[in-house]
C-alpha positions in Angstrom: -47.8 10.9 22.7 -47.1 9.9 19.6 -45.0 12.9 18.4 -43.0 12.3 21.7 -42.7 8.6 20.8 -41.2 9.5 17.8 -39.0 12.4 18.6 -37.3 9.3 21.5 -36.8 7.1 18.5 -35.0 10.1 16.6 -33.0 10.9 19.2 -31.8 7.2 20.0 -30.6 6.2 16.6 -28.8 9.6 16.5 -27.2 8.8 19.8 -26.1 5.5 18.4 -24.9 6.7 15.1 -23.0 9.9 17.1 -21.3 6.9 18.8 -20.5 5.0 16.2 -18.8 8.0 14.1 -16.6 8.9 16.6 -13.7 6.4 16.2 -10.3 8.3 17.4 -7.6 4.9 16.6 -4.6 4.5 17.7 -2.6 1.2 16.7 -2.1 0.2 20.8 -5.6 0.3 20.9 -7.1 -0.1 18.0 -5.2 -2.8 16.3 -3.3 -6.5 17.2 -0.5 -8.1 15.5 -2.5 -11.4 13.0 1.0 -12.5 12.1 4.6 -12.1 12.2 4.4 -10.1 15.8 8.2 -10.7 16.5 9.5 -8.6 13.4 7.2 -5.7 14.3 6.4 -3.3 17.0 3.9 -0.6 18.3 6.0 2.3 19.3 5.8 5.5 21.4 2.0 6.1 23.1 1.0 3.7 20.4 1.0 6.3 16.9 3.9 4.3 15.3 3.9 1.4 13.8 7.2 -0.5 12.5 6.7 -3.9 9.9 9.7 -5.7 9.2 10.4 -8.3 6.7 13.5 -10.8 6.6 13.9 -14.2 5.0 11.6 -16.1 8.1 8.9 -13.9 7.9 6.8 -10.9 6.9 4.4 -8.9 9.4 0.7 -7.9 9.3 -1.7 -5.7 11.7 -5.3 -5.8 11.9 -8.4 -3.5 13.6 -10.0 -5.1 16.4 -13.0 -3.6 14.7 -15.0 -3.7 11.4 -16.3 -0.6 10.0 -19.1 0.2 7.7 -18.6 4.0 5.9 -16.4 6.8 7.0 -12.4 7.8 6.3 -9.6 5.7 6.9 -5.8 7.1 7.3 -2.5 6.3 7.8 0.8 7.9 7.5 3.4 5.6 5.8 6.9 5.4 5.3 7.8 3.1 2.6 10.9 0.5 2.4 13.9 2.5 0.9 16.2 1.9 -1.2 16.2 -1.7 -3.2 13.0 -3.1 -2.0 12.2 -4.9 -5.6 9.9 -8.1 -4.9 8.4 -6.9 -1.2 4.9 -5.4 -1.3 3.6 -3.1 1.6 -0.7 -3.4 1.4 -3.1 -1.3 3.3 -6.6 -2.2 2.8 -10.3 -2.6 4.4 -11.6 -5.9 3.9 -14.4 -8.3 5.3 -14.2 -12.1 5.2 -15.5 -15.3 3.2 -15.8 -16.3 -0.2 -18.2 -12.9 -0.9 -15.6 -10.7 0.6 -15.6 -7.0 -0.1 -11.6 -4.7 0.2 -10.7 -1.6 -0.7 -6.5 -1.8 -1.6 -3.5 0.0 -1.8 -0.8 -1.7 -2.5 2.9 -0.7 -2.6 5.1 -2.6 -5.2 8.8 -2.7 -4.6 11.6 -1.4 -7.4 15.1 -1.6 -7.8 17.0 1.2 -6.1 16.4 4.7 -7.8 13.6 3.0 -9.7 10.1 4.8 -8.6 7.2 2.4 -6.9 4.4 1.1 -8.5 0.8 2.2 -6.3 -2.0 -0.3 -7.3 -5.1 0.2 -6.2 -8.5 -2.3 -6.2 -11.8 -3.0 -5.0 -13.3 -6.2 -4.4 -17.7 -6.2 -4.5 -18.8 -9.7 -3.3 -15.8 -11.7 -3.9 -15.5 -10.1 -7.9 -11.9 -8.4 -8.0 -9.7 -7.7 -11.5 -10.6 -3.7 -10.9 -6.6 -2.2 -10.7 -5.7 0.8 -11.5 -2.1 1.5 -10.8 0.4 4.7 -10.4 4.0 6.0 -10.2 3.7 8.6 -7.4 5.1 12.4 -7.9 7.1 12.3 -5.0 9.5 9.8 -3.0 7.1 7.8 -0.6 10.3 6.6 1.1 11.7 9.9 2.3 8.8 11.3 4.4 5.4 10.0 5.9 2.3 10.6 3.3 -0.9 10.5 3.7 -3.0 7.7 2.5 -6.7 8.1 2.8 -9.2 5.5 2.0 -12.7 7.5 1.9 -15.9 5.5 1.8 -19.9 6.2 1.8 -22.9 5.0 -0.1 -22.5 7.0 -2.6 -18.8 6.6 -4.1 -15.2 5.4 -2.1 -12.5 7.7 -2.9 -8.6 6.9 -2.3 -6.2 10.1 -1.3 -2.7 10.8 -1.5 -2.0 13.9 0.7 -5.8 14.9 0.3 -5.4 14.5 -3.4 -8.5 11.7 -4.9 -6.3 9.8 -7.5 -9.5 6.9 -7.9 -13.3 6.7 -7.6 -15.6 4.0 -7.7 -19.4 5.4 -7.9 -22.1 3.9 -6.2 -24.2 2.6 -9.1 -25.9 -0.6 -7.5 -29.4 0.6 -8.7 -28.0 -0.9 -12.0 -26.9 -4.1 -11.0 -23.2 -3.1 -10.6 -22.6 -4.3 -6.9 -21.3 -1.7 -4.6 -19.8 -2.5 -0.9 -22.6 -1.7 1.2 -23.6 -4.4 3.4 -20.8 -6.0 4.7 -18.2 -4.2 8.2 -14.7 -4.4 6.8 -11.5 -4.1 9.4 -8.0 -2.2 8.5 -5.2 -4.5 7.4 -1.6 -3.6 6.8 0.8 -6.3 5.8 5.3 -6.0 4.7 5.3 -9.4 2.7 7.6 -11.3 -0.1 5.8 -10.9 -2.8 9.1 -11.8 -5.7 6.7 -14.0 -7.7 5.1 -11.4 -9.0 5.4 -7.8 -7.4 8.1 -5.9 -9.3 8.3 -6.5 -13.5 5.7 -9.3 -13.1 8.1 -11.2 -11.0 11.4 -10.9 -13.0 13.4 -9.3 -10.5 13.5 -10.8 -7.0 14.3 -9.6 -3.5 18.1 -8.9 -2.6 18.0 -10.5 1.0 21.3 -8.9 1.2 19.9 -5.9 2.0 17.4 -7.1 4.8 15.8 -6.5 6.5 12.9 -4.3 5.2 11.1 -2.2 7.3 8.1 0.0 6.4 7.3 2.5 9.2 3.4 3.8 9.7 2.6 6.7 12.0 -1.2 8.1 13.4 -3.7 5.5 12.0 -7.4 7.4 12.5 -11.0 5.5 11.8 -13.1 8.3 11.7 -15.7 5.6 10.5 -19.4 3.6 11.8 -18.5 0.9 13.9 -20.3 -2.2 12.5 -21.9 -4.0 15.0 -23.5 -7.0 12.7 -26.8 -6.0 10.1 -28.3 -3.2 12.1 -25.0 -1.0 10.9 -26.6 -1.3 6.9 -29.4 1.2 8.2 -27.7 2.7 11.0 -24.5 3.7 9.4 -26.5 5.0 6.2 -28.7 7.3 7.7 -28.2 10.8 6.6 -28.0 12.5 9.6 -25.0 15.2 11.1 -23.3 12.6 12.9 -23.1 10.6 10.0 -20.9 13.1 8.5 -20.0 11.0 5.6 -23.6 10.8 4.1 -23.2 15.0 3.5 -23.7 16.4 0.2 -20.4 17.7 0.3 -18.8 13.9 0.1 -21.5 12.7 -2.2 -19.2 14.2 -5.4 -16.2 15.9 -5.6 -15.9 19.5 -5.9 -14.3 20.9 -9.2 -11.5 21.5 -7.7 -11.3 17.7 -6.6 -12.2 16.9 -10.2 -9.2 18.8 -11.6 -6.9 16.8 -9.6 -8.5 13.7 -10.2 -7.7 14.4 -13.6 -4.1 15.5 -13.3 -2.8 12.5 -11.5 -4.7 10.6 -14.2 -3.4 12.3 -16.7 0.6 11.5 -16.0 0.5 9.3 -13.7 -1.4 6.1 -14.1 0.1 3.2 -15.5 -2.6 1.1 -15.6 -6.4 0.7 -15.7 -8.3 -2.1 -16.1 -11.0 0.0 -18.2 -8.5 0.2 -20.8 -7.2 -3.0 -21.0 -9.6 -5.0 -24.0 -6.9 -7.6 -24.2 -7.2 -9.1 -20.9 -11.1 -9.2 -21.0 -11.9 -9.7 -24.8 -13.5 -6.9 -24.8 -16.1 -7.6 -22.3 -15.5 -4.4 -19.9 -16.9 -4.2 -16.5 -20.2 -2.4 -16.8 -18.8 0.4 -14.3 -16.3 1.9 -17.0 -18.8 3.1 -19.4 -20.4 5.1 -16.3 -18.8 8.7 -15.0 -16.4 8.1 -11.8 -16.1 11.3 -10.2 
């Protein structure tokens, strides 16, 4: 009795985790407009997405739900030409003070000029973690692939299946790690002139609104969240939870060697590097391996 007992329990919390993995999103039905809703629109069946941007108003999109652990994608097509001052974000984030997000973030450059992609992660409220990148291709000529990966062992951000970041999981040392809080998707076409493109020294040209940043097949394959129970539920390493395999625990060599290639010539920035801005006090996570 016992055994049975046990093998019910088993097969219930792998029914609800099987459920919970198998997110198929499309923006119609997966997302709402949280402002600016009269510059943008859902297009098609609902796997396009247009933002706009004029002098009234930016646009943003959000998920109806949170999510705890799994892959997040979206196809975008940035702002051509001169889009110096706007900034097109994509991110997972959860609310309040304590918040934990996972960015990209698109900086606008004069026509010709190459965008700037910065990246960060948020752990409790605690930000100041960019890295940043020129891309190796034109992200305003064709849709790309932009991946945000995330499990309890390390979040990994894609380009076209290429990892370009990694934050490890290394909470059993008192760096915190997101873990324990349902994030939802957020994508946002905003002025950001004060500070997006040369630290703010070159503005929009309204002349040349409006803006528009097109997106195309957004897909959760992630845990719903569905409040505390998700901490365990989501975790568990089962089949369903496909994210919890070995396989995604570290990358593969081959993984590694790209890692290192768009490191190598084409970051801009890291925050590990800069002893200027933080005295030389360096976030505890740089002296440990990220890969």
């Amino acid at each position: 009795m016992v055994g049975s007992r046990a093998m019910f329990i088993a097969v219930f919390v792998f029914a609800i985790a099987f459920q919970s993995s198998m997110v198929h999103a499309n923006f119609r039905k997966s997302m709402y407009f949280n402002w600016g809703a009269n510059h943008s629109s859902i297009l098609g069946n609902g796997d396009d997405l247009r933002l706009v941007l004029d002098q009234t108003s930016g646009s943003g999109i959000q998920s109806k739900r949170a999510f705890l652990f799994g892959s997040i994608e979206m196809l975008i097509k940035l702002v051509p030409g001169n889009s110096a001052g706007t900034v097109t974000a994509y991110y997972l984030s959860s609310t309040g003070a304590k918040h934990d997000e996972i960015d990209f973030e698109f900086l606008g450059n004069s026509t010709g000029e190459p965008y700037t992609m910065h990246t960060n992660i948020y752990t409790q409220g605690q930000g100041n973690r960019e890295q940043q990148f020129k891309l190796w291709f034109d992200p305003t000529a064709n849709y790309h692939n932009y991946t945000i990966h995330w499990n309890p062992t390390e979040i990994v951000w894609y380009v076209d299946s290429v990892p370009i970041r990694v934050f490890k999981n290394y909470e059993s040392e008192g760096i915190a790690y997101p873990n324990k809080q349902g994030m939802r998707v957020y994508s946002s076409l905003w002025n950001a002139d004060n500070w997006a493109t040369r630290g703010g020294l070159v503005k929009i040209d309204w002349t040349s609104a409006p803006f528009v940043a097109n997106y195309r097949r957004f897909r959760a394959r992630a845990c719903k969240w569905d409040g505390p129970v998700s901490i365990i539920q989501c975790a568990l390493p089962i089949r369903a939870n496909w994210w919890t395999s070995p396989v995604y625990q570290q990358l593969s060599s081959r993984q590694q060697g790209q890692l290192k290639w768009v490191r190598d010539n084409y970051m801009i920035y890291n925050y590990c590097t800069d002893f200027k801005r933080f005295n030389g006090q360096m976030a505890p996570e740089c002296s440990k391996p990220q890969f």
